[in-house]
Each structure stands twice: as C-alpha cells, then as structure tokens.
C-alpha positions as a LaTeX table, in Angstrom:
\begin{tabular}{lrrr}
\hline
Residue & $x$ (\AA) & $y$ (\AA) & $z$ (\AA) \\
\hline
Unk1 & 147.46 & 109.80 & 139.31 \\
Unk2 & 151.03 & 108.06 & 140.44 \\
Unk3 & 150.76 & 106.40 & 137.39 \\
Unk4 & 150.15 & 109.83 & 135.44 \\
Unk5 & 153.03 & 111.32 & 137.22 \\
Unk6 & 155.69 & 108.77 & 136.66 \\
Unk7 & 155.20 & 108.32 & 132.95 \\
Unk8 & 154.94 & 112.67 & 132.80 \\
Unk9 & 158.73 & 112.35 & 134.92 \\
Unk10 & 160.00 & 109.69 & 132.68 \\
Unk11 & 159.02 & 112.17 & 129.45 \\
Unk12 & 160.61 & 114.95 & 130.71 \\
Unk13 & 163.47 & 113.39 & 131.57 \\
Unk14 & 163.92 & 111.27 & 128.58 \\
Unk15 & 163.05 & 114.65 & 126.60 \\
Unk16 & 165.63 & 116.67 & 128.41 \\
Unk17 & 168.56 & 113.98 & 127.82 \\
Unk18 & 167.74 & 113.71 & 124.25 \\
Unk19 & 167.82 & 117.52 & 123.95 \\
Unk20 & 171.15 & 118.11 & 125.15 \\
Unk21 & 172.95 & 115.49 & 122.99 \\
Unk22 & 173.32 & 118.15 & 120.36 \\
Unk23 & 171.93 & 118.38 & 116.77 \\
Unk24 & 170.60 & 115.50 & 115.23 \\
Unk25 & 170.41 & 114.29 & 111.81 \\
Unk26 & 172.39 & 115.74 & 109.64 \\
Unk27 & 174.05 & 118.32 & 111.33 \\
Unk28 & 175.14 & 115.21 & 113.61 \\
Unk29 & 178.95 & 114.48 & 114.47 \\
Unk30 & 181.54 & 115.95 & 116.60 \\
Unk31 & 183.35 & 119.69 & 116.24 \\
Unk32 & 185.06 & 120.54 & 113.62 \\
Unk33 & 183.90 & 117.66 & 111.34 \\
Unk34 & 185.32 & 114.48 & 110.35 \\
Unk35 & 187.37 & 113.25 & 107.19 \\
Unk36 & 185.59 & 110.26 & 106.10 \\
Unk37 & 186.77 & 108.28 & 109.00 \\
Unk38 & 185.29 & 107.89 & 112.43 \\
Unk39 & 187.27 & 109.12 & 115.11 \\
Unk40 & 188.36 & 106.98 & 118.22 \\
Unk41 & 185.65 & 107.11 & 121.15 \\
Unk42 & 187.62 & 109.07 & 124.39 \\
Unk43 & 188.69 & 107.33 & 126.94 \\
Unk44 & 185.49 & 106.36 & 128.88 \\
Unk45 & 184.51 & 108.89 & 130.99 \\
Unk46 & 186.50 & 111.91 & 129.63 \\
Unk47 & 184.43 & 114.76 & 130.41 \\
Unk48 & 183.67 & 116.08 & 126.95 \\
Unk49 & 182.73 & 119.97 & 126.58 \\
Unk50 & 181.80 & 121.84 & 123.74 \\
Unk51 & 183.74 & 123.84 & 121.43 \\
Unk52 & 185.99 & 123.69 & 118.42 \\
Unk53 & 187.13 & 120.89 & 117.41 \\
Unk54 & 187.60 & 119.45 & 121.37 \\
Unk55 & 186.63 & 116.21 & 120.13 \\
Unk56 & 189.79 & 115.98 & 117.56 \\
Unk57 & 192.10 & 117.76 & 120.49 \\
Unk58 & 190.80 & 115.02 & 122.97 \\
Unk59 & 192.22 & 111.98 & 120.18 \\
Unk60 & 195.62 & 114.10 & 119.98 \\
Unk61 & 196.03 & 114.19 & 123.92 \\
Unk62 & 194.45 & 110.31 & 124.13 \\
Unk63 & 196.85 & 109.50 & 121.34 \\
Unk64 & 199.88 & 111.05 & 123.02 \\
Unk65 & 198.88 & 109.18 & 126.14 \\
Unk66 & 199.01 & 105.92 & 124.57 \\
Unk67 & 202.16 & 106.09 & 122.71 \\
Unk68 & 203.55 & 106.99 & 126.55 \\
Unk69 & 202.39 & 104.02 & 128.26 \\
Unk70 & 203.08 & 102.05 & 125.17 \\
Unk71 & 206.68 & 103.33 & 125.36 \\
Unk72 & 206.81 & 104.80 & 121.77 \\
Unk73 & 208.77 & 107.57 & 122.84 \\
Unk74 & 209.86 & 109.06 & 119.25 \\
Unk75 & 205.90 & 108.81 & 118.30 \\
Unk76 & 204.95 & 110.77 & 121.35 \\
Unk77 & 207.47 & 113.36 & 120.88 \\
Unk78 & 206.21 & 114.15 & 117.66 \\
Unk79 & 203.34 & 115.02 & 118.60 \\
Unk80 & 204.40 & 117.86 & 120.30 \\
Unk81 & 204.23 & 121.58 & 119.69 \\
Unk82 & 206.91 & 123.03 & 117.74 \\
Unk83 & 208.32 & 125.65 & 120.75 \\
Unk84 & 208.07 & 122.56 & 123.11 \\
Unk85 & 210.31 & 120.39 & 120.72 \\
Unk86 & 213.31 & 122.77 & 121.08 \\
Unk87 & 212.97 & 122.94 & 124.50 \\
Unk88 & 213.39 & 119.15 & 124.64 \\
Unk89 & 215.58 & 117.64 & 122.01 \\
Unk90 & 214.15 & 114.15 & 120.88 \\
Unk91 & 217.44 & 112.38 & 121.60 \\
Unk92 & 217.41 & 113.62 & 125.30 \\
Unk93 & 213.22 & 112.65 & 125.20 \\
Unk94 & 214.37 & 109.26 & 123.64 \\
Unk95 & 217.33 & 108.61 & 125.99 \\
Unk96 & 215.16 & 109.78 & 129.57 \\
Unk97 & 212.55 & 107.50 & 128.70 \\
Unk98 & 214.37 & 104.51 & 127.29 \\
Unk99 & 216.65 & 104.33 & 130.86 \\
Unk100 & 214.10 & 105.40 & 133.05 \\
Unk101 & 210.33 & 104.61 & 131.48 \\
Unk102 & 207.79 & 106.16 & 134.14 \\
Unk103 & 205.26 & 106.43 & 132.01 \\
Unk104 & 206.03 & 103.40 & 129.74 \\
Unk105 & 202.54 & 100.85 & 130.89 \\
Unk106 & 201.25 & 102.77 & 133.24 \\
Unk107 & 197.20 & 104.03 & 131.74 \\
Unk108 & 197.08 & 108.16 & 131.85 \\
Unk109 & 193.46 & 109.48 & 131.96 \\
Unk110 & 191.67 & 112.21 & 130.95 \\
Unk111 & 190.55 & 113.91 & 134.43 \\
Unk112 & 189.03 & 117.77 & 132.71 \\
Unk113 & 189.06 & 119.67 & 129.74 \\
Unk114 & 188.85 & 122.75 & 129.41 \\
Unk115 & 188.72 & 124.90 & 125.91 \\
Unk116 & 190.41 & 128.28 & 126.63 \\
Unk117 & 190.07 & 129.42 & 123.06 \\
Unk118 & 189.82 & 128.48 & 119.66 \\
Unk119 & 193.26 & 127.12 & 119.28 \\
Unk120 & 193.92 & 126.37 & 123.41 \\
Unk121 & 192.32 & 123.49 & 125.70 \\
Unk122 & 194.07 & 122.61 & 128.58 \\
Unk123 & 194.10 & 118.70 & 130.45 \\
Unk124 & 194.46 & 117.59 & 133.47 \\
Unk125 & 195.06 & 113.94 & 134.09 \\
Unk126 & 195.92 & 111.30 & 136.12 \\
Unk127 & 198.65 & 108.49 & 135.98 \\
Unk128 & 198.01 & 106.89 & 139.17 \\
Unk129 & 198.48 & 108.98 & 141.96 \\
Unk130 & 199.96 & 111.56 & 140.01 \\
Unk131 & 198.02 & 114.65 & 138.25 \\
Unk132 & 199.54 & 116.51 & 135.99 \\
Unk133 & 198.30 & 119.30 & 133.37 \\
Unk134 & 199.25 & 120.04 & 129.90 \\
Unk135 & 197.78 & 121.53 & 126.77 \\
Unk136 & 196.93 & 120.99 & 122.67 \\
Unk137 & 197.69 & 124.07 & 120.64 \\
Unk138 & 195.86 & 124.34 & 117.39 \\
Unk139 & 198.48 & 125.26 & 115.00 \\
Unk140 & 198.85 & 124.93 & 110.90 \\
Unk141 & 195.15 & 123.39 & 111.75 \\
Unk142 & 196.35 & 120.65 & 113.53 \\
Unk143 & 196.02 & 119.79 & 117.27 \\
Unk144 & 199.61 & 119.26 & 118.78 \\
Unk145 & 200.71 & 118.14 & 122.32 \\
Unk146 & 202.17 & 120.67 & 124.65 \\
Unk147 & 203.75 & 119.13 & 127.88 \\
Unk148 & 203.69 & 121.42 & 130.91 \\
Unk149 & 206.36 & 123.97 & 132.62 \\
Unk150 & 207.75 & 120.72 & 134.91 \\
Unk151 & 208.07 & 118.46 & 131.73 \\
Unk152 & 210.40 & 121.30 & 130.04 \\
Unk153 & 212.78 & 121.90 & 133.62 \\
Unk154 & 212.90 & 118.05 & 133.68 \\
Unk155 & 215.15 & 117.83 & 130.54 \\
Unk156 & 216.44 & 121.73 & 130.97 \\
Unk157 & 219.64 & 120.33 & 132.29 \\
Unk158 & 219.97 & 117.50 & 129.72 \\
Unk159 & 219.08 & 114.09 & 129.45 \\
Unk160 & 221.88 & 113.08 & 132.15 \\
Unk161 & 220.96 & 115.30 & 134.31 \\
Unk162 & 217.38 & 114.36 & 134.27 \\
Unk163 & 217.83 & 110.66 & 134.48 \\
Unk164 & 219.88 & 111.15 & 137.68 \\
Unk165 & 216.98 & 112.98 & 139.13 \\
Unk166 & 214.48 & 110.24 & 138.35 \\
Unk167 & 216.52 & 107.65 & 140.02 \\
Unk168 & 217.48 & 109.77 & 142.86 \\
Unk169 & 213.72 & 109.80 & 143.15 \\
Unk170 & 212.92 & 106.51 & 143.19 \\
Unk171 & 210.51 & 106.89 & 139.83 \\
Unk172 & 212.62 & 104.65 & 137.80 \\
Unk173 & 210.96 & 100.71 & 137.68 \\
Unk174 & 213.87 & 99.58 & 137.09 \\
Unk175 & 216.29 & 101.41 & 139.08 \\
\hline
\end{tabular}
C-alpha cells in the first residue's frame, strides 16, 4: 500500500508540474512570440509571470542591467524611454557614470516582476544591498527601459551637480 501511495504522489506531482509549464507543442514558446532567434534565458531565478510579452520585457531590463555593470553607459541610455531621455541628457548620463561608475561591475538582479498592463511591468532589483524599482514601457512595439523618480532627481540638477552628490556620499569606487 506505501508502495501504491508513493508512486500515486509522485504522479500527481509530476502531473501537476508538467501542467503548469504552459502549452506544449506547438503553441510552445514564450509571450508575444519570437523572431527566428531564441531569446536569452533570464537571469536564474527571475521570477517569471505571465502576460504579454514579459518574457521580451525581462531581456530589455536584463539587457539594460548588463550594459550598467559592463559600464556601456551610451548603450544603456538608449535603451531608455523616450520622456525619460529628456529628463536625462546622454552627455550628463555619460559624464555621471564615466567619473563616478556605481553601477559599472557590480551584478543587478531581477528581485519581482510585475505586469501592470499590456504595455507596463514594473522591477524591482537588487545591486547588492541596494533595491531599487523601475519599469519597461511598451511603446512603437518595443520594450524600453524606464529608470525610476530617484534616477531622474539624480541628474535634475546636472551632471555636476550629481557627481558631487555621489562623492559626498561615499558611492564613488574611486573617489
């Protein structure tokens, strides 16, 4: 009867895992489709939820992540949201980063993420001790980058301005 028992267990949960991977065959693959190419995995352990296209949003923010630890500063920018680019010039982006690099090989991960809509999921993540939160906008049917509210009063008072606050700070390495 044990014997019965365990192998009845091991069904149903082997039945119930398969069953909640999604469609199989050819309805297979993540939201939104794919264009020939297969996509970069997340970062392990990035909570993935359903919805539109939350797998290609999650390879924008992983993407925008790397280029930041990397220290490709005009890259990341670019990946940003049109209303958050002329909030931030990329010369004041460029110069912040280049004299004070906080983010430049330091790993940010995916911590949640959460679809609000069909063109909105919002991240939070982690970069050491610090969590932070930003978004991806679906716009022109593309997933761009949009930093949060304390990214956008970092450079509000120019790029001066917001490299003396980093050092004052202590977050520059090299300062």
């Amino acid at each position: 009867m044990r014997w019965t028992s365990g192998v009845l267990l091991g069904v149903a949960v082997l039945a119930f895992a398969t069953g909640c991977n999604g469609p199989q065959g050819d309805n297979a693959g993540p939201p939104g489709g794919t264009s020939g190419t297969s996509a970069p995995a997340p970062v392990e352990g990035t909570p993935v939820p359903n919805g539109p296209n939350v797998q290609e949003a999650l390879d924008v923010a992983n993407k925008q992540f790397t280029l930041l630890a990397e220290g490709n500063w005009a890259s990341a920018w670019g990946q940003w949201t049109e209303a958050a680019k002329k909030e931030v010039p990329q010369k004041a982006f460029e110069a912040v980063n280049k004299a004070c690099p906080v983010q430049k090989g330091q790993k940010i991960e995916l911590q949640d993420v959460r679809p609000v809509s069909m063109e909105l999921v919002e991240l939070t993540w982690r970069q050491g001790e610090k969590v932070g939160h930003s978004s991806l906008r679906l716009t022109g049917g593309k997933w761009l980058y949009e930093p949060a509210g304390d990214t956008l009063v970092e450079y509000a008072g120019g790029a001066d301005a917001a490299i003396a606050k980093r050092k004052s700070s202590n977050q520059c390495p090299s300062a």
